[in-house]
LOLOBA-908922 format. One record per residue: x, y, z of N, C-alpha, C in turn. Coordinates in steps of 0.05 Angstrom, whole numbers, padded with zeros to 5 digits. Example, Ala and Ser with C-alpha at 12.3 -4.5 7.8 and 13.67 -1.06 7.14 Angstrom:
BEGIN
(site (00264,-00114,00156),(00246,-00090,00156),(00264,-00066,00156)),
(site (00257,-00045,00142),(00273,-00021,00143),(00258,00001,00157)),
end
This chain:
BEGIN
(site (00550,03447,01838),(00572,03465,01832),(00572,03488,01853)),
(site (00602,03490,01865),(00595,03519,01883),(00616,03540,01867)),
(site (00607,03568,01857),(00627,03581,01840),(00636,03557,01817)),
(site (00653,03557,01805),(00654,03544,01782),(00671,03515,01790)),
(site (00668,03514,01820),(00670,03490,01826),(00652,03460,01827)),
(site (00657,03448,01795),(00640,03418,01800),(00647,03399,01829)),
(site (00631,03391,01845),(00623,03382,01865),(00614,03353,01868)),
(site (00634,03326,01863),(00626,03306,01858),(00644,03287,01857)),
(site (00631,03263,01852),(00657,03237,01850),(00663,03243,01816)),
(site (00689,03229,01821),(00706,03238,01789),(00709,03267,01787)),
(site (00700,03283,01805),(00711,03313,01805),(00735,03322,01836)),
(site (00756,03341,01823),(00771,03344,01834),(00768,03339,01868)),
(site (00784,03331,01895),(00760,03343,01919),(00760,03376,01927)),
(site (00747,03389,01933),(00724,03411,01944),(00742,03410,01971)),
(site (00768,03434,01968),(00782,03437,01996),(00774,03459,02008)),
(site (00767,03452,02038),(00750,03478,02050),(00766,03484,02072)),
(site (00782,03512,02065),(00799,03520,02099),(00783,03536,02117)),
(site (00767,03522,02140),(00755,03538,02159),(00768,03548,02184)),
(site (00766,03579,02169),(00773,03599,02194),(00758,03603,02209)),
(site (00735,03601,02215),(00718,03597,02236),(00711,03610,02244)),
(site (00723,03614,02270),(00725,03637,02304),(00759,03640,02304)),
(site (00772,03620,02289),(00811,03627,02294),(00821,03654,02295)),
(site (00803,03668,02271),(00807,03698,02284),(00812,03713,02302)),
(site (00794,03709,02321),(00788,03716,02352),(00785,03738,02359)),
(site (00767,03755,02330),(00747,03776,02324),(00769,03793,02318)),
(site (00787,03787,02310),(00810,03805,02296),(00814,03809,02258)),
(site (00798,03824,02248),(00803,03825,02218),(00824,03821,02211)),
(site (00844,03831,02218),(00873,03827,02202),(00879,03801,02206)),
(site (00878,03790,02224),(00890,03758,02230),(00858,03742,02211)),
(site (00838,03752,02207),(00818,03741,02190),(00835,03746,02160)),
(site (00848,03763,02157),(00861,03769,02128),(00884,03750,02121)),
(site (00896,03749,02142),(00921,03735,02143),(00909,03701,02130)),
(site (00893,03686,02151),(00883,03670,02142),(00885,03657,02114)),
(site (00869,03680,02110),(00852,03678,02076),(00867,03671,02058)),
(site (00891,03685,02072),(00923,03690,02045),(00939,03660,02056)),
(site (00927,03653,02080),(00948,03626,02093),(00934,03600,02075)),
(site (00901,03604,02067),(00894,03590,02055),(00899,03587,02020)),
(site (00899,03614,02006),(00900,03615,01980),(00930,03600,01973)),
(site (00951,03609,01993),(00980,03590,01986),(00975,03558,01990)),
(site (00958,03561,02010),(00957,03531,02010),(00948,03513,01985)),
(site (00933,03537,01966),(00910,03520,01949),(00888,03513,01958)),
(site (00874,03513,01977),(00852,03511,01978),(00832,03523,01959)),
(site (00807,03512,01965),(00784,03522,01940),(00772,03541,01953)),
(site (00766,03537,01980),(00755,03561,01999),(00762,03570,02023)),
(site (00749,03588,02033),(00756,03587,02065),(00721,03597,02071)),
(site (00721,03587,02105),(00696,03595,02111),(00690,03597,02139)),
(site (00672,03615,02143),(00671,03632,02169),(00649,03620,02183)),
(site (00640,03629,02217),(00609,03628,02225),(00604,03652,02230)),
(site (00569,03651,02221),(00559,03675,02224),(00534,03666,02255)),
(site (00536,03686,02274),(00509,03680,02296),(00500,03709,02298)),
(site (00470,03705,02310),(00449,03712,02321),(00457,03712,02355)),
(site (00462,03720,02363),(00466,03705,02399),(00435,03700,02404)),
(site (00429,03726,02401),(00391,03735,02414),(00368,03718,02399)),
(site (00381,03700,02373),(00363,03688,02353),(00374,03660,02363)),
(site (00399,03647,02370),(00405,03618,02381),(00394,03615,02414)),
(site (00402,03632,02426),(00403,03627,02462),(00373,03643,02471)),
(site (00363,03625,02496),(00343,03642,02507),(00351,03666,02522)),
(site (00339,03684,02526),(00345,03710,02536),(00358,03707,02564)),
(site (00345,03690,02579),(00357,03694,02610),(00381,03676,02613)),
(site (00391,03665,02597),(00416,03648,02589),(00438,03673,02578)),
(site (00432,03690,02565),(00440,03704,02546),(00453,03725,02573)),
(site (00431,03741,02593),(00430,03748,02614),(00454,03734,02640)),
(site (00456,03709,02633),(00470,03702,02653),(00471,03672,02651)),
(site (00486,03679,02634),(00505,03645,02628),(00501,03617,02646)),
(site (00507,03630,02676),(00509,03612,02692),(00490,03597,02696)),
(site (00469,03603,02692),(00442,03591,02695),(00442,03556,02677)),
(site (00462,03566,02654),(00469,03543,02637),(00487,03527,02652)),
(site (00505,03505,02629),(00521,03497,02636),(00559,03503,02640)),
(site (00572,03500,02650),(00590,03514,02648),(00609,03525,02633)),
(site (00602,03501,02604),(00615,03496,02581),(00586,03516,02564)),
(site (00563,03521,02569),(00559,03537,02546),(00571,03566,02564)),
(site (00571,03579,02592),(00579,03596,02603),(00607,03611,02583)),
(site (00622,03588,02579),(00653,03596,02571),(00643,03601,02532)),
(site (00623,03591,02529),(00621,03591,02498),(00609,03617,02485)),
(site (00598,03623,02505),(00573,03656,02500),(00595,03676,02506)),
(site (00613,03666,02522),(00643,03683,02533),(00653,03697,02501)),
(site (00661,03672,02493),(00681,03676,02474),(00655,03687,02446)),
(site (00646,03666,02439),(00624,03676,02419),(00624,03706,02419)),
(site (00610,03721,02445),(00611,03756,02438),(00633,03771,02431)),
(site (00661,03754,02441),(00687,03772,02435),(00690,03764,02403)),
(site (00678,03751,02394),(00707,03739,02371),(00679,03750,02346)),
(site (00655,03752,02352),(00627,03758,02331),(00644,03784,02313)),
(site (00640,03780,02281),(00649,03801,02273),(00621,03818,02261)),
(site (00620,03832,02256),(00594,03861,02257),(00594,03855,02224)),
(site (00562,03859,02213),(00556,03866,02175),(00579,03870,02163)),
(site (00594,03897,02178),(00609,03915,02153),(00637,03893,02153)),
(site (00645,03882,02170),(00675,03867,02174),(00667,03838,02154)),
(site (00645,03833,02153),(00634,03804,02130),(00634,03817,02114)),
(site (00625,03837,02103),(00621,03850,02070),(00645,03851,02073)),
(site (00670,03869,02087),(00695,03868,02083),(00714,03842,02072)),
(site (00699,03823,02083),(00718,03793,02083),(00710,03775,02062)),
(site (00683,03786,02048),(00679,03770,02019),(00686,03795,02004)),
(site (00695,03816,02000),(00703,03834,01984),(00736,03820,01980)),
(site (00752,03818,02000),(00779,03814,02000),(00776,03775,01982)),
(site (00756,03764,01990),(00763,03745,01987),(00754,03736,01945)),
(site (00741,03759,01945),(00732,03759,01915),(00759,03768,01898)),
(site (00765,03791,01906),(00786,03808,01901),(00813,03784,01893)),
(site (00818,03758,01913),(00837,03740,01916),(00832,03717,01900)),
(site (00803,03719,01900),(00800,03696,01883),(00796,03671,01902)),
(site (00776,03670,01912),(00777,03644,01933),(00747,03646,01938)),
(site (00733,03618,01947),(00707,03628,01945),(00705,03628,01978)),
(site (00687,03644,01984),(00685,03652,02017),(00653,03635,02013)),
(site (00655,03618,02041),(00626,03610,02056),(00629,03617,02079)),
(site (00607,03613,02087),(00603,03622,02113),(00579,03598,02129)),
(site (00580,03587,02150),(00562,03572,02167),(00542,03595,02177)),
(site (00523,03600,02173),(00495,03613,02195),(00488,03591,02211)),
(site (00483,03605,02240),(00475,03585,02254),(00448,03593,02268)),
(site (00433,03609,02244),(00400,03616,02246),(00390,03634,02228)),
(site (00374,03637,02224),(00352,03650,02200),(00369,03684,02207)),
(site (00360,03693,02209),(00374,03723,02212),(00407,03724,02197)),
(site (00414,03704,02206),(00447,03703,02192),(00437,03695,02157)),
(site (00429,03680,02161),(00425,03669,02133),(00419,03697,02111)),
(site (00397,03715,02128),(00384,03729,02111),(00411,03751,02106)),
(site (00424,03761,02131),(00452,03769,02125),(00467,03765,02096)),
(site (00473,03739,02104),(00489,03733,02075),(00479,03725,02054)),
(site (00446,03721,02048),(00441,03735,02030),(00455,03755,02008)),
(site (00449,03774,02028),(00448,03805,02020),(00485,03794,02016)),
(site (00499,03780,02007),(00524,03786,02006),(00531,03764,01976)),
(site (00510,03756,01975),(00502,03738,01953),(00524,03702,01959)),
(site (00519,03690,01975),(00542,03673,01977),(00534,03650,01959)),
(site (00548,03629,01950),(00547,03614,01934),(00541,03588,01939)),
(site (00538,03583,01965),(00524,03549,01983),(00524,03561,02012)),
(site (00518,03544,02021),(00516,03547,02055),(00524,03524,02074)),
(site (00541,03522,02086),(00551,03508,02107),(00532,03503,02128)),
(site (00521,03475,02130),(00501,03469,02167),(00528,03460,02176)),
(site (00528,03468,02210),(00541,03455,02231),(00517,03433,02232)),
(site (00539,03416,02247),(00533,03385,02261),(00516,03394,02268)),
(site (00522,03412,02291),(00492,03426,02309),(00465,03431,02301)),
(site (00470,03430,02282),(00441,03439,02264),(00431,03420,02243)),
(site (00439,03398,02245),(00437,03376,02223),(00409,03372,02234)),
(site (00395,03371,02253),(00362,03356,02260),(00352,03383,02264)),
(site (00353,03416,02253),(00343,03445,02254),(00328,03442,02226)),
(site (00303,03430,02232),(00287,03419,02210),(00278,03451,02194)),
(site (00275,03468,02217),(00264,03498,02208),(00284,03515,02191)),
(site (00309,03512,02200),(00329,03528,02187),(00342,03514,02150)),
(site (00342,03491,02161),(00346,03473,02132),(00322,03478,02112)),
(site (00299,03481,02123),(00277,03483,02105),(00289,03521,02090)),
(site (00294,03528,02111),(00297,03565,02104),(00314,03564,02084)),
(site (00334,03549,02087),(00361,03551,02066),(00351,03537,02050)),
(site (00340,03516,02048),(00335,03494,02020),(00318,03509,02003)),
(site (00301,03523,02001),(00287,03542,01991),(00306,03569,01975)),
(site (00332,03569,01979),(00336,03591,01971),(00361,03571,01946)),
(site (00350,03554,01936),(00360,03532,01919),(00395,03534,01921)),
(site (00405,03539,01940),(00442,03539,01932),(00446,03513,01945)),
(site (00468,03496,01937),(00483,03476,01946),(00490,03487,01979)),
(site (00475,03453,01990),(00489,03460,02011),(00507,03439,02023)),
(site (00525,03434,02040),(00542,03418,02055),(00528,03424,02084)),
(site (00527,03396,02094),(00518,03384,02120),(00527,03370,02130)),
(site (00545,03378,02152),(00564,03363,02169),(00549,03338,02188)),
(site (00565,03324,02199),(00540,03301,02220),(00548,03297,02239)),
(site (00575,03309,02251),(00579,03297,02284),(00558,03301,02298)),
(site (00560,03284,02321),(00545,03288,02348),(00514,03273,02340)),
(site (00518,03263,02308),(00493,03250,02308),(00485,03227,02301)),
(site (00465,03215,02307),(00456,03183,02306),(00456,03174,02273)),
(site (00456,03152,02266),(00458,03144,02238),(00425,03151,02227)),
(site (00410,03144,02249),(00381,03150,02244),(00365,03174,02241)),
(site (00388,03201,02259),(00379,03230,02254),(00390,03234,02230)),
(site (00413,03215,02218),(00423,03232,02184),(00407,03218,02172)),
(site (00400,03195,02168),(00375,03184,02155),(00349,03199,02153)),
(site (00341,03215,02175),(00318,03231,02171),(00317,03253,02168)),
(site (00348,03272,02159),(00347,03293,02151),(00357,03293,02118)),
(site (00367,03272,02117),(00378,03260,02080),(00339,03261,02070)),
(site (00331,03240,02079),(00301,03242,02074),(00291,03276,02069)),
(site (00291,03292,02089),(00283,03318,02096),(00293,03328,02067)),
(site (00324,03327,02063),(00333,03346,02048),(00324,03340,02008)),
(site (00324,03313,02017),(00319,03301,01991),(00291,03309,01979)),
(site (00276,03314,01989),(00243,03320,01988),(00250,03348,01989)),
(site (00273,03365,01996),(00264,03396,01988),(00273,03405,01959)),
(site (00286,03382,01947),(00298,03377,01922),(00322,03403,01918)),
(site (00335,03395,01938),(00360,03415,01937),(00392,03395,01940)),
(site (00412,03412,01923),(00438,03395,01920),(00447,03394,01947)),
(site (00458,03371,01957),(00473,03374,01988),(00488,03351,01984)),
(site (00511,03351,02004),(00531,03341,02010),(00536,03333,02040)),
(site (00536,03308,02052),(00544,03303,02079),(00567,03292,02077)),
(site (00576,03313,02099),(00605,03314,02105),(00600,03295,02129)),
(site (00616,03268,02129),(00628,03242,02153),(00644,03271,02172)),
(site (00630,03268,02213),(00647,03294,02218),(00643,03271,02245)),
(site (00668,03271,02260),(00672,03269,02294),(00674,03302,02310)),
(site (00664,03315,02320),(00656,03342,02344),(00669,03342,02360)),
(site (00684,03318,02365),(00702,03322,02386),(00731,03342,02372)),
(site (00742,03361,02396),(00766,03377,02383),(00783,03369,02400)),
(site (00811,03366,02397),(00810,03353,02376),(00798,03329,02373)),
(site (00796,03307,02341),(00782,03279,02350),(00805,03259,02353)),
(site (00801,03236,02371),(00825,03221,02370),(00824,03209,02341)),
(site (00841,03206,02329),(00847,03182,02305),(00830,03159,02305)),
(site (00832,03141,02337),(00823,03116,02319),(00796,03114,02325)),
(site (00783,03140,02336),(00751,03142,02331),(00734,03156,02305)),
(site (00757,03155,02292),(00748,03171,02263),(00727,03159,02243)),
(site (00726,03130,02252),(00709,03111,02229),(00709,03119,02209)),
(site (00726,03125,02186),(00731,03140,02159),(00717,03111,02139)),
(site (00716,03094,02146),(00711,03069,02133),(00665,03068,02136)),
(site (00662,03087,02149),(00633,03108,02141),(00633,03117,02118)),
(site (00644,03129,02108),(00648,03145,02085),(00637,03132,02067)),
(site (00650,03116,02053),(00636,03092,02027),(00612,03076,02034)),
(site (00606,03074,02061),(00580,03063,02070),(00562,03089,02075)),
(site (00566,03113,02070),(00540,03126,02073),(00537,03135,02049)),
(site (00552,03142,02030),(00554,03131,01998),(00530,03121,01981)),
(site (00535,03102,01994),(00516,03077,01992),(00490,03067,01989)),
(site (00484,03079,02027),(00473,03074,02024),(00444,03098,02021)),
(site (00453,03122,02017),(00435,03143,02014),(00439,03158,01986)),
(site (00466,03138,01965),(00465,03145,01935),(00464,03187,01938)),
(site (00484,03198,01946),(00489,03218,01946),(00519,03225,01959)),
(site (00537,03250,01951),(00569,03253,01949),(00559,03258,01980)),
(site (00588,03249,01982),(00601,03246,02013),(00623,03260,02013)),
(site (00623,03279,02044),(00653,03290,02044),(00662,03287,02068)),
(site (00680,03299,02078),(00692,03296,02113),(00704,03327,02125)),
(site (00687,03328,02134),(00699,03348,02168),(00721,03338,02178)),
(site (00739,03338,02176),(00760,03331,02207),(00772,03349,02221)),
(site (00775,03339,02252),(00782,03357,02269),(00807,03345,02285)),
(site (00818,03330,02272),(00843,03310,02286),(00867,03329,02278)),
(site (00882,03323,02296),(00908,03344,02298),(00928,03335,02271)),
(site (00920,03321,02253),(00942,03310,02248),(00932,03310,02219)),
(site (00948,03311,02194),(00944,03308,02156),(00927,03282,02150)),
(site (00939,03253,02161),(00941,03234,02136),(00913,03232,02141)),
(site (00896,03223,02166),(00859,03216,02155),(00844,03227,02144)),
(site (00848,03263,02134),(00831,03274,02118),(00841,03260,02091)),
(site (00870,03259,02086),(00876,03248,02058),(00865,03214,02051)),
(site (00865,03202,02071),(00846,03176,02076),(00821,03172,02069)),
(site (00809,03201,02078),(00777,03210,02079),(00776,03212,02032)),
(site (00795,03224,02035),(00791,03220,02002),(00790,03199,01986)),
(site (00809,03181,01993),(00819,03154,01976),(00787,03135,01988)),
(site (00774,03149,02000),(00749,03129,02011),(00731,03142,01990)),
(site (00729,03165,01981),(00710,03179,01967),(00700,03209,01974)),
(site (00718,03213,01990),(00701,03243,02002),(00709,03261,01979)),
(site (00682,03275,01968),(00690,03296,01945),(00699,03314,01964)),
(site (00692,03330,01984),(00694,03357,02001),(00713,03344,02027)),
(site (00747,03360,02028),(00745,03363,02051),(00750,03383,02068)),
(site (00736,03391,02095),(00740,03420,02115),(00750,03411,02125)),
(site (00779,03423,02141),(00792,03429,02157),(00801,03454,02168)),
(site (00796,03453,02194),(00801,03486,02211),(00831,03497,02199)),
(site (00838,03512,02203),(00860,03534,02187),(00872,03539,02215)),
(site (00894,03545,02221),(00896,03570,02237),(00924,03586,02238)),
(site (00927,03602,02257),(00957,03617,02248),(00975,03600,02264)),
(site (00960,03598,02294),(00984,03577,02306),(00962,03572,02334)),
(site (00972,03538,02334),(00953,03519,02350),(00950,03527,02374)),
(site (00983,03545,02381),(00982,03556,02412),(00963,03584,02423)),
(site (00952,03592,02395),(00942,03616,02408),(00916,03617,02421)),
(site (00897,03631,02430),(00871,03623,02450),(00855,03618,02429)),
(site (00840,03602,02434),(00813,03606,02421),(00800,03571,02427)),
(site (00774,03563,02412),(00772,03536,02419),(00772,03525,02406)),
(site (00781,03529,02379),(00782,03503,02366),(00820,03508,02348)),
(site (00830,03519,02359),(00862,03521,02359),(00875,03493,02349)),
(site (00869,03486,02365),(00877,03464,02384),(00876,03427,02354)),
(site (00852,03434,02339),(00842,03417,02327),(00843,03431,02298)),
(site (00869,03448,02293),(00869,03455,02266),(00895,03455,02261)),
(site (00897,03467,02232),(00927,03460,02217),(00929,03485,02215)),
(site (00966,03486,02224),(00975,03507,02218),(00983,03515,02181)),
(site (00988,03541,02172),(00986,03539,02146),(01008,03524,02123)),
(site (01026,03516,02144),(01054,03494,02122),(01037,03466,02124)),
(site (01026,03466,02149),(00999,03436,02148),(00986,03435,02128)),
(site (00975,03455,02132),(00941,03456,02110),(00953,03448,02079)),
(site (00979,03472,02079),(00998,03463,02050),(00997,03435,02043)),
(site (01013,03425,02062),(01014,03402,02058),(00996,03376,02052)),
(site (00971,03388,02077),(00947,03372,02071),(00931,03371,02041)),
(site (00932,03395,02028),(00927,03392,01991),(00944,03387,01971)),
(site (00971,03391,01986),(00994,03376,01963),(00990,03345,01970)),
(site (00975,03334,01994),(00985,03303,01999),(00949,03299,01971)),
(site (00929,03308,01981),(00901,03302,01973),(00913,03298,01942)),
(site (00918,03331,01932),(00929,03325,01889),(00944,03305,01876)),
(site (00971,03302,01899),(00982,03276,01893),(00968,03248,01900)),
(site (00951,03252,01915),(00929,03213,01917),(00913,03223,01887)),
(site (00904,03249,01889),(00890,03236,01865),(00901,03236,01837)),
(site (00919,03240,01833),(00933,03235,01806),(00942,03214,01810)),
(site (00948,03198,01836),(00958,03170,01836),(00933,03145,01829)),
(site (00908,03161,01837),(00889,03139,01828),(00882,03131,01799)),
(site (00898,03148,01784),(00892,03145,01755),(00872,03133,01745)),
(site (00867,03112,01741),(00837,03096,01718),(00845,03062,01721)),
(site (00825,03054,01729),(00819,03022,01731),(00831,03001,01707)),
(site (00855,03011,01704),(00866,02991,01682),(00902,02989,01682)),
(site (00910,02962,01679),(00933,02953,01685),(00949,02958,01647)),
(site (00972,02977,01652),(00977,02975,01627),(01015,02972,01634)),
(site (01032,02966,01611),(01068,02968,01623),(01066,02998,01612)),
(site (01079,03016,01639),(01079,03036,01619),(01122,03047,01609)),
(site (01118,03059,01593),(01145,03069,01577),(01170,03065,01599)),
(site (01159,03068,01626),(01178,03070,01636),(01191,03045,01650)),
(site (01166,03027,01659),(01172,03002,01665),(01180,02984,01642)),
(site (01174,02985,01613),(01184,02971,01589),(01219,02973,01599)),
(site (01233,02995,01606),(01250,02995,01599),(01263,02976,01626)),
(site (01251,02978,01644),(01260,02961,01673),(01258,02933,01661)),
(site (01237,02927,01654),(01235,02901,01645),(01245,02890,01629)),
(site (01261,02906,01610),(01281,02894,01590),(01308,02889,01608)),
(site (01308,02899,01630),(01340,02901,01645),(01331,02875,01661)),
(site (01307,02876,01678),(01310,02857,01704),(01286,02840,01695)),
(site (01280,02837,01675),(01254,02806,01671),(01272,02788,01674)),
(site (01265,02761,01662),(01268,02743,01664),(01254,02724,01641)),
(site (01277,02701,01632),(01277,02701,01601),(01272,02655,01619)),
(site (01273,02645,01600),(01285,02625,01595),(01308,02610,01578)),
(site (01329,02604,01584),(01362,02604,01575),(01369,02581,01568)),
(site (01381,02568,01559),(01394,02535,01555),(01415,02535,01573)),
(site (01406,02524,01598),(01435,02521,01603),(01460,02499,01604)),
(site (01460,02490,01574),(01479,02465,01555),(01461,02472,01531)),
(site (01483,02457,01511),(01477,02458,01488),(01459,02428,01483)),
(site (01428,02437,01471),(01425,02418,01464),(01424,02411,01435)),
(site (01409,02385,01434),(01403,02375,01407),(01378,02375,01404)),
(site (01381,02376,01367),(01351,02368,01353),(01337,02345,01365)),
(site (01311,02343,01377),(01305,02317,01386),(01304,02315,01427)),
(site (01324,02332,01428),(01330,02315,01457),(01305,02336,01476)),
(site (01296,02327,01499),(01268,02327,01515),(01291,02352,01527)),
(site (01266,02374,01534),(01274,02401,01554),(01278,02385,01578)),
(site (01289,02398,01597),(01286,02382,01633),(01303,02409,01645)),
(site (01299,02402,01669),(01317,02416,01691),(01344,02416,01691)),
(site (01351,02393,01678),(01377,02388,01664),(01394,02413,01643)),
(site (01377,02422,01628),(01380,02437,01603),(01368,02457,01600)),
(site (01357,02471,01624),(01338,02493,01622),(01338,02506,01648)),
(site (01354,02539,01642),(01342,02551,01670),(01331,02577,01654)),
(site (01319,02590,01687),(01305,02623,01686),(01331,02638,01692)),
(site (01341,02661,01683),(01362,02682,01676),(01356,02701,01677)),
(site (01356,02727,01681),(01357,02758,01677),(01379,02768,01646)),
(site (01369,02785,01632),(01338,02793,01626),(01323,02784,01606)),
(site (01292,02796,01606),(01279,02785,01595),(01280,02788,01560)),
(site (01292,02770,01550),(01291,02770,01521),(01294,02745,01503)),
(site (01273,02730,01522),(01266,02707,01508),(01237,02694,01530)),
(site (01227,02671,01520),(01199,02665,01533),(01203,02660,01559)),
(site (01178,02676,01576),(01172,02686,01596),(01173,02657,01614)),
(site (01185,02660,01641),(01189,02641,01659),(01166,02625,01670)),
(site (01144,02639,01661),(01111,02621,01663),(01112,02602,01647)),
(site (01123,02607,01630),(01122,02571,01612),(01142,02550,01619)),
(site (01149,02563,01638),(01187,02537,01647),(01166,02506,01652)),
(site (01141,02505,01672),(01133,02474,01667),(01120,02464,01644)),
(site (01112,02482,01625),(01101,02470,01607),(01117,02462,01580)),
(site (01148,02483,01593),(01165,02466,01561),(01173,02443,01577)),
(site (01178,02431,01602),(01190,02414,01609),(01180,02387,01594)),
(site (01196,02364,01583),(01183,02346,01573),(01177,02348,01546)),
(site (01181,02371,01529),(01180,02374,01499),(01201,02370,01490)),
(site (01202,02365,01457),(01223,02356,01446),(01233,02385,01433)),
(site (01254,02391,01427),(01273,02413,01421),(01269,02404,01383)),
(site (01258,02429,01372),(01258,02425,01343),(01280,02431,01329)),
(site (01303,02440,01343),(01330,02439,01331),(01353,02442,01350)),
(site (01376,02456,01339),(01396,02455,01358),(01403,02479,01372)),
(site (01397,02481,01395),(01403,02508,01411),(01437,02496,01428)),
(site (01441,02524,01432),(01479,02531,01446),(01466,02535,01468)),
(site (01483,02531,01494),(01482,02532,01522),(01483,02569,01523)),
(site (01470,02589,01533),(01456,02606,01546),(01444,02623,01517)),
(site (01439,02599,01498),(01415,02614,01480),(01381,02618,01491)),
(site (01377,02638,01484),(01341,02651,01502),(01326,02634,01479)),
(site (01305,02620,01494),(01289,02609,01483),(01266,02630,01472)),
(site (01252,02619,01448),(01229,02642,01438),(01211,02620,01427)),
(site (01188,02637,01428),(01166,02634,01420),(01166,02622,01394)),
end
């Protein structure tokens, strides 16, 4: 359960709008958000929290370049967009106030202990941290539900951190995730989902980062209790994961499509309901005389068709009256009965 949200198959899905970095260290556009998510319906929205000096080595930290070019541009943006203690206490105050449950991703022990102190209700791992055997141990200890994303990783590193997590006897959730932003569509393998299900007998959810509604709603009808998708105000503005999120008439739409699959999946049983009775009395299909016969004389193709509507025996028995004798006298387009 996160907040008084049950967390599970046969329970509603667990919609997560992640604002991320979309902000772009701007509170108000972090507010805006929040309010882009609560119209949408979502169940939450959720932030990252870093350490720079607790993730990166110092002389990297010092001078990017030394890295690669792509973490150069990442430590770039990371320092501009980092929001300070008092702007997080601000942003679970607003989000309590609204009614929405706020998470947050730590992406190291120092953050974690942060939000702590802010009391949060589960904890988000990035992909990135799915094999951070030290940090998972830190969080699993502090018994809250957690969700564990898995891009970028081998079937065999989620196998040995499912193992990990299972032995710290804490609730978790792996979220099916592709890292690429955006991801193309037909690398999504959403047809994972019920196979990791399976075979590790624990709820499954989905990350997606594809530009587009219908595979997160896909990701559901497969089984995903949880799904995250990036938020944002608009795809064109800077930042890096823009690009790989839904604008807020999207996101709308993305939980009006999810509520309507699942009220369409209704329950494992074929019944006529009130409304089709009445179709079926207009457009079934009966069996008719078509001539009058006699007491005695044999049914045939001769003396017998199928008609619209249904108000006499059902057109599944047309070969088996063929060849019977007629126990009295029927008129040419009298409905045969039972």
């Amino acid at each position: 359960m996160i907040d008084k949200n049950e967390i599970g198959f046969g329970h509603p899905c667990f919609i997560i709008a992640e604002i991320g970095i979309n902000h772009n260290g701007e509170l108000e556009s972090a507010k805006k958000l929040i309010d882009a998510a609560i119209q949408s319906g979502a169940n939450a929205v959720k932030f990252q929290k870093r350490d720079l000096k607790e993730i990166y080595q110092k002389e990297i930290l010092d001078d990017p370049t030394l890295d690669s070019q792509g973490t150069e541009i990442l430590i770039d943006v990371l320092k501009e967009v980092e929001f300070d203690n008092s702007s997080f206490k601000e942003l679970i105050d607003y989000c309590s106030k609204k009614n929405i449950t706020f998470l947050c991703t730590p992406w190291d022990i120092s953050s974690v202990n942060f939000l702590e102190t802010l009391n949060v209700s589960a904890y988000k791992i990035a992909s990135a941290d799915l094999t951070n055997f030290p940090l998972l141990r830190y969080i699993a200890k502090l018994k809250k539900p957690m969700i564990v994303s898995t891009g970028m990783s081998t079937l065999e590193e989620i196998d040995k951190t499912v193992c990990f997590l299972k032995n710290e006897n804490v609730f978790f959730v792996l979220l099916h995730c592709n890292s690429t932003y955006p991801s193309p569509t037909e690398l999504l393998n959403l047809k994972l989902i019920p196979e990791l299900r399976e075979k590790f007998d624990i709820p499954i959810g989905y990350s997606g980062h594809e530009s587009i509604v219908i595979p997160s709603v896909a990701a559901v009808n497969l089984g995903s209790v949880i799904v995250e998708r990036h938020i944002t105000l608009d795809k064109n503005m800077k930042g890096l994961d823009q690009s790989a999120s839904l604008e807020p008439h999207e996101f709308k739409q993305l939980v009006q499509f999810i509520r309507d699959s699942e009220k369409s999946m209704g329950h494992p049983s074929k019944k006529i309901t009130r409304g089709e009775v009445l179709q079926r009395e207009v457009l079934g299909k009966s069996i008719v005389c078509s001539s009058n016969i006699k007491n005695g004389e044999l049914f045939s193709h001769n003396n017998i068709q199928v008609k619209t509507p249904a108000r006499g025996i059902s057109p599944q028995y047309y070969f088996e009256l063929l060849g019977k004798t007629a126990s009295h006298d029927f008129k040419k387009g009298e409905y045969l009965q039972n």
